[in-house]
C-alpha positions in Angstrom: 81.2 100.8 110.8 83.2 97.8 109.0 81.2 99.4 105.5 82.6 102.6 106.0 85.8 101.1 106.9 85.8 99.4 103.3 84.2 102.1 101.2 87.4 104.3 102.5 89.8 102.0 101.7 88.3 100.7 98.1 88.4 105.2 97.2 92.0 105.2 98.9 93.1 102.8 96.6 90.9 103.8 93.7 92.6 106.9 93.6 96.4 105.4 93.9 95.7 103.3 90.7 94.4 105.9 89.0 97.6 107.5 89.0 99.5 104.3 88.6 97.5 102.8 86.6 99.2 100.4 83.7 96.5 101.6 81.1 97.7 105.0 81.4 101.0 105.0 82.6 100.1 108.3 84.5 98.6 110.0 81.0 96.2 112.1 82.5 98.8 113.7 84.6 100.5 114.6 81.1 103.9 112.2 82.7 105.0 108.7 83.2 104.4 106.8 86.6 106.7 103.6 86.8 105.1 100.4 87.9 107.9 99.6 90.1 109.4 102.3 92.6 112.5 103.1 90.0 113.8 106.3 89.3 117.5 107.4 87.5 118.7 110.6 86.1 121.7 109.9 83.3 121.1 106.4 83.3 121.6 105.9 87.2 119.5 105.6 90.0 118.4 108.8 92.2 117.0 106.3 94.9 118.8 106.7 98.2 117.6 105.3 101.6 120.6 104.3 103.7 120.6 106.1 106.9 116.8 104.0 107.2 118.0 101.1 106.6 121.0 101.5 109.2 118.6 102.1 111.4 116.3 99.6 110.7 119.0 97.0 111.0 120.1 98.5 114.9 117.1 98.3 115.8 117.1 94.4 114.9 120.1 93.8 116.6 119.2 95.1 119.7 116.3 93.2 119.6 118.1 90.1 119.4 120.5 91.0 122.2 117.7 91.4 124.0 115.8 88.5 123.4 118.8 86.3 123.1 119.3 83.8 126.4 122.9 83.2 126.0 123.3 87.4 126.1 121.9 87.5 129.7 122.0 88.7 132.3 122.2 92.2 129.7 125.0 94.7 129.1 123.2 97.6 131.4 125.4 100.1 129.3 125.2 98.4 125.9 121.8 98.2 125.4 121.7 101.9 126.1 124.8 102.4 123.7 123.2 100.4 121.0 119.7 103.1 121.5 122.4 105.7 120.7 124.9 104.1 118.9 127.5 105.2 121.1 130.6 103.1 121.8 130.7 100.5 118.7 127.9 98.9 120.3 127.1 96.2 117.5 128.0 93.2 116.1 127.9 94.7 112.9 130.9 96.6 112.0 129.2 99.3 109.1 126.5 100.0 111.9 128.9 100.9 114.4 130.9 103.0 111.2 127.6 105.0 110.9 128.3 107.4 113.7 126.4 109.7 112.3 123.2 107.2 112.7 121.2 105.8 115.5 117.8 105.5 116.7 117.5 107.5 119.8 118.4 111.5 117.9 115.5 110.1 115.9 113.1 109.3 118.4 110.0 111.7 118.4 111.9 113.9 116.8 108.9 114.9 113.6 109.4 118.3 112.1 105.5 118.7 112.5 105.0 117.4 116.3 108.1 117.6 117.8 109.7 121.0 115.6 106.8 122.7 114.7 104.7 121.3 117.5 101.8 120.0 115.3 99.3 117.6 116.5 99.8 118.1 120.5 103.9 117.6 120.6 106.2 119.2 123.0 109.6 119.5 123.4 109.3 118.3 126.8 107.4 115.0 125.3 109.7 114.5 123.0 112.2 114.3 126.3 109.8 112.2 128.3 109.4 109.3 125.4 113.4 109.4 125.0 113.8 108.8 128.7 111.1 106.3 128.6 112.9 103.6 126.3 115.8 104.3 128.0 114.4 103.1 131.2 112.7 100.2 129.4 116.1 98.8 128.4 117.6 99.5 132.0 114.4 97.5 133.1 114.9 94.8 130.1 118.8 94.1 131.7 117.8 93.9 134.9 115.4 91.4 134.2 117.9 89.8 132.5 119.6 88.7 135.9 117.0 86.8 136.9 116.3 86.1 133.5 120.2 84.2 133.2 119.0 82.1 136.4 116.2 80.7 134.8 113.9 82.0 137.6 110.4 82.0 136.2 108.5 85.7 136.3 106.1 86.1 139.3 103.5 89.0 139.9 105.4 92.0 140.5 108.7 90.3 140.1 110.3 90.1 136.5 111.8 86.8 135.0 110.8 84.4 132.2 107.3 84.0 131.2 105.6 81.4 128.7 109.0 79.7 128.3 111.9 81.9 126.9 110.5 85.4 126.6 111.8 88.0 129.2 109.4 90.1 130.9 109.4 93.0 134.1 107.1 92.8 136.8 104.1 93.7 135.2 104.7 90.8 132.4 105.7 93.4 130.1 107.9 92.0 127.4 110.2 94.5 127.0 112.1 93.4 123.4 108.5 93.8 122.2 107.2 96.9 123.3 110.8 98.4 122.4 110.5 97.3 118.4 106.9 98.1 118.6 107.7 101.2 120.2 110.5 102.4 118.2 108.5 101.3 115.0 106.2 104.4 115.9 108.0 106.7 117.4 111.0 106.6 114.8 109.6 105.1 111.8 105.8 106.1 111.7 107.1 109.1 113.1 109.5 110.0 110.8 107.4 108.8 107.8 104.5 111.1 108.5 105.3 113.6 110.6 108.5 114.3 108.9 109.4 113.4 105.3 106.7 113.6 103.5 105.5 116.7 105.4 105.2 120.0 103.1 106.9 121.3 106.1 110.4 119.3 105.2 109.9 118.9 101.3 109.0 122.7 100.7 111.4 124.2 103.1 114.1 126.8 101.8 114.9 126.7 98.2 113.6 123.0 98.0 110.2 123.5 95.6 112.7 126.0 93.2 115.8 123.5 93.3 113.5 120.9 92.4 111.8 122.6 89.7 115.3 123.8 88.4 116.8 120.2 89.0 119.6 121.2 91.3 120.8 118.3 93.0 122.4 117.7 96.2 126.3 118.2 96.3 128.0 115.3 94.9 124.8 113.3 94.6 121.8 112.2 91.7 119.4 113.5 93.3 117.4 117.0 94.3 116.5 117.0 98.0 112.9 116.8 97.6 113.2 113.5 96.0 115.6 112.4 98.6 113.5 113.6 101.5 110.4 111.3 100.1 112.9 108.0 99.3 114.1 108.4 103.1 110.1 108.0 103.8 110.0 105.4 101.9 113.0 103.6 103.2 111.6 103.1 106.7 108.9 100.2 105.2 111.1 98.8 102.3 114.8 100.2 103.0 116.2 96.6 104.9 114.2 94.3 102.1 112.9 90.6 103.4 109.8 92.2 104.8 110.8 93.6 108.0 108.7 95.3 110.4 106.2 98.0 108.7 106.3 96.3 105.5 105.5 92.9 106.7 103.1 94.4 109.2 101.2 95.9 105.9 101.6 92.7 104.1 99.6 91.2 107.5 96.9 93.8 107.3 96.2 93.5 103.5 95.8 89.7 103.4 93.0 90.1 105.8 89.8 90.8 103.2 88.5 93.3 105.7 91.4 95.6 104.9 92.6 94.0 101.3 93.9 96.8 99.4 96.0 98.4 101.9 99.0 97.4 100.7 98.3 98.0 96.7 97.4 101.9 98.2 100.7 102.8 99.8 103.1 100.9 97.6 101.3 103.0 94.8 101.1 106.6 96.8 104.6 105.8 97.5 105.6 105.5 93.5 103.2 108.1 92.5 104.5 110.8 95.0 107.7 110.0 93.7 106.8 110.8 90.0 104.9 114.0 90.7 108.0 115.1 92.7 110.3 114.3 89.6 107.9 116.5 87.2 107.2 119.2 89.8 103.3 118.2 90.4 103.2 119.5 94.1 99.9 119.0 94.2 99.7 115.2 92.9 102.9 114.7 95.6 100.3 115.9 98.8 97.3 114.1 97.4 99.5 110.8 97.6 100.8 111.5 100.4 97.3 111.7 102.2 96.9 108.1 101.2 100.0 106.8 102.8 99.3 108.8 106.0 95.7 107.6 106.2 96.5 103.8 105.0 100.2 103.5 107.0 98.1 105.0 110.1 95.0 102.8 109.6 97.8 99.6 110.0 98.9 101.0 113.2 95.5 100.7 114.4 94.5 97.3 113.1 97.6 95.6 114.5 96.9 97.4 118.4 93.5 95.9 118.1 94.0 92.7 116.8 96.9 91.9 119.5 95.1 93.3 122.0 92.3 90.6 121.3 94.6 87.9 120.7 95.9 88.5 124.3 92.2 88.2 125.7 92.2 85.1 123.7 95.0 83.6 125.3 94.6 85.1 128.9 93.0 81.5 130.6 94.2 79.1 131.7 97.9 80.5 132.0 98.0 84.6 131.7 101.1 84.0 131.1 100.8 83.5 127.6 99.0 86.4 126.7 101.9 88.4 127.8 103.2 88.3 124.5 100.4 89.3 122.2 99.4 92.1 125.0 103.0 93.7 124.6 102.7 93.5 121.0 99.3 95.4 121.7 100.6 97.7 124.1 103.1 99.1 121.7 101.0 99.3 118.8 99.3 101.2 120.9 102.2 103.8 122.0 102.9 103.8 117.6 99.0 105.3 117.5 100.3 108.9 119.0 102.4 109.2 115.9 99.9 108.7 113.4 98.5 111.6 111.3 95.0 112.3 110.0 95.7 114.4 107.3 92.4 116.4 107.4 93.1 117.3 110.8 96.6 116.8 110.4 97.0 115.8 113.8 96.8 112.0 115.3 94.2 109.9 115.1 94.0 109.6 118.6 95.8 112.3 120.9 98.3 111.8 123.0 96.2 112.2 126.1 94.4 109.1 124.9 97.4 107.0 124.0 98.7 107.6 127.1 95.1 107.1 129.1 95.1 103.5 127.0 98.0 102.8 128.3 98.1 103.3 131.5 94.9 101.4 131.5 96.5 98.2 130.0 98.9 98.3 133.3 96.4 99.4 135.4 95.7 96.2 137.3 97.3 95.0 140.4 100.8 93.6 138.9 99.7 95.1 135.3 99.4 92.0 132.6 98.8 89.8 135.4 95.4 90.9 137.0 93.2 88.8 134.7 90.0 90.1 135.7 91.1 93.7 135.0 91.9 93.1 131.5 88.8 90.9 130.8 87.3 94.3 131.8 89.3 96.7 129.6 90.3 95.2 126.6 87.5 95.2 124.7 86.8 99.0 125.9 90.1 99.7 124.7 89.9 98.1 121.2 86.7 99.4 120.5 87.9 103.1 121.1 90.8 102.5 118.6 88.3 100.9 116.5 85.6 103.8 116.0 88.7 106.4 115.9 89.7 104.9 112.3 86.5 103.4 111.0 86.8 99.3 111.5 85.4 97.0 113.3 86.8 95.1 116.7 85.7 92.1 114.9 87.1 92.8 111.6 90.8 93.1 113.2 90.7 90.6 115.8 90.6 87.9 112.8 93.1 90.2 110.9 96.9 87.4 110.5 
């Protein structure tokens, strides 16, 4: 399995540096491929990513209201105004300017599952995963009463758990299951499912407008190329390494999955330049390897918290509480990957949600030791043999 699992990623990457390669420059395309993700028209750049990285930065500050002791007990109505960026909810004055911006429209909201209805979505699932992190935050402030009296979390009963970290009756962490959450169902999601999709870059007049270089009103660049920078934005569009771009960086240093990073980084630049010179057909082929890489990441990161919990489960369970809600919404981010031969997730949504229910599936969820010793492992192995890796290979994964 772990053989496999390299062999796949040593051709991923093979083929990303054969486009990008520096003794080429792209030649055998018959164009130029940058070495850096870098592209101007007139002597300016056509790069533009700024409604991701407004919502990457709200979804930082929630998570440190959240988190944050001297915030609690919780706003009830602000954390849900900061999911919808309704109300000026944030600190930051040109988040709360972006009205037009906020995490929750773009929640499950994929032209391919949630539009077109690709890969098992639903319009009514789509609903039900809205409503779900809205009643995570209304369980995250009132947790946050107990959580202001310093009264320690119990089975069943919410409060603070291995020190300072906040957690609902089932020792779910709720800031942690929210960013790992959100990473998946907006990010992933919307990387994926939605901007790179044929489906959103070929729509209407997009492939002729392209070809004809007609740019967007008032703007450098056509809207194919600005549908695949907004793809890219969600991993590099706050800088500093935040979330899926760290999370990559994670992955890749572990010599089990080295190469990851080199794969998408490239796909990313190479997609770019086929877009630029009209090379449809260059544009899907790299955008396969971002969906296969960014999706195998997902995976690797569910697993290897998921065993770092079991790790950490005696003597205190409490301090696997952490790790397993780190776990838990890796786990939830695996419904929005996408196989792109099947063009559908990796693992369906019936098993995400069977996973999951497992994890919490104990009496008092995280805190019914014996119930996890029984399932994690059962768990990590199914994500396991869904992409091609080892348990072992992502348990020791940084």
């Amino acid at each position: 399995m772990r053989s496999r699992l390299l062999l796949s990623v040593l051709s991923i990457t093979t083929m990303a540096f054969t486009s990008c390669s520096s003794d080429d420059d792209g030649a055998n395309l018959g164009y130029e491929i940058p070495a850096s993700y870098t592209f101007e028209r007139a002597g300016s750049s056509t790069v533009s990513y700024g409604g991701q990285t407004i919502r990457i930065l709200m979804l930082d500050e929630l998570r440190t209201y959240l988190k944050t002791q001297d915030n609690w007990p919780l706003d009830a109505n602000r954390v849900s105004n900061m999911y919808s960026n309704t109300d000026a909810p944030f600190e930051s004055a040109d988040l709360n300017e972006a009205t037009s911006k906020q995490l929750k429209s773009k929640t499950a909201a994929s032209r391919d599952y949630f539009v077109n209805l690709n890969g098992g979505g639903s319009t009514a699932e789509q609903v039900a995963v809205r409503q779900q992190f809205e009643n995570w935050l209304s369980a995250a402030a009132e947790a946050s009463v107990n959580g202001a009296n310093a009264v320690n979390a119990e089975p069943g009963f919410a409060g603070i758990a291995d020190g300072s970290r906040l957690v609902d009756g089932n020792g779910l962490e709720i800031e942690q299951v929210m960013a790992k959450g959100l990473m998946g169902a907006v990010f992933v999601d919307q990387i994926l499912n939605n901007y790179i999709s044929g489906a959103v870059l070929d729509e209407a007049s997009n492939v002729a407008n392209n070809d004809n270089a007609v740019l967007e009103e008032g703007e450098l660049y056509t809207t194919m190329e600005h549908k695949w920078d907004e793809a890219y934005g969600y991993i590099y569009g706050a800088g500093g390494g935040k979330y899926w771009d760290s999370y990559i960086s994670q992955v890749d240093a572990d010599s089990d999955f080295s190469g990851v990073r080199a794969a998408i980084d490239e796909a990313f630049i190479a997609g770019r330049a086929a877009i630029v010179n009209g090379d449809y057909e260059e544009r899907d082929r790299q955008a396969a390897i971002i969906k296969e890489n960014l999706s195998l990441v997902v995976a690797v990161r569910a697993v290897h918290y998921l065993q770092s919990g079991k790790e950490s489960l005696v003597p205190d369970a409490t301090a696997a509480f952490h790790a397993l809600s780190e776990g838990y919404g890796f786990i939830l981010s695996l419904r929005y990957t996408q196989n792109p031969s099947s063009e559908a997730p990796y693992l369906s949504k019936e098993d995400v949600d069977g996973m999951l229910e497992t994890l919490l599936g104990g009496t008092n969820g995280f805190w019914d030791v014996d119930h996890l010793n029984d399932n994690l492992d059962v768990i990590s192995q199914k994500i396991a043999e869904a992409f091609g890796f080892t348990v072992e290979a992502a348990a020791i994964s940084e």
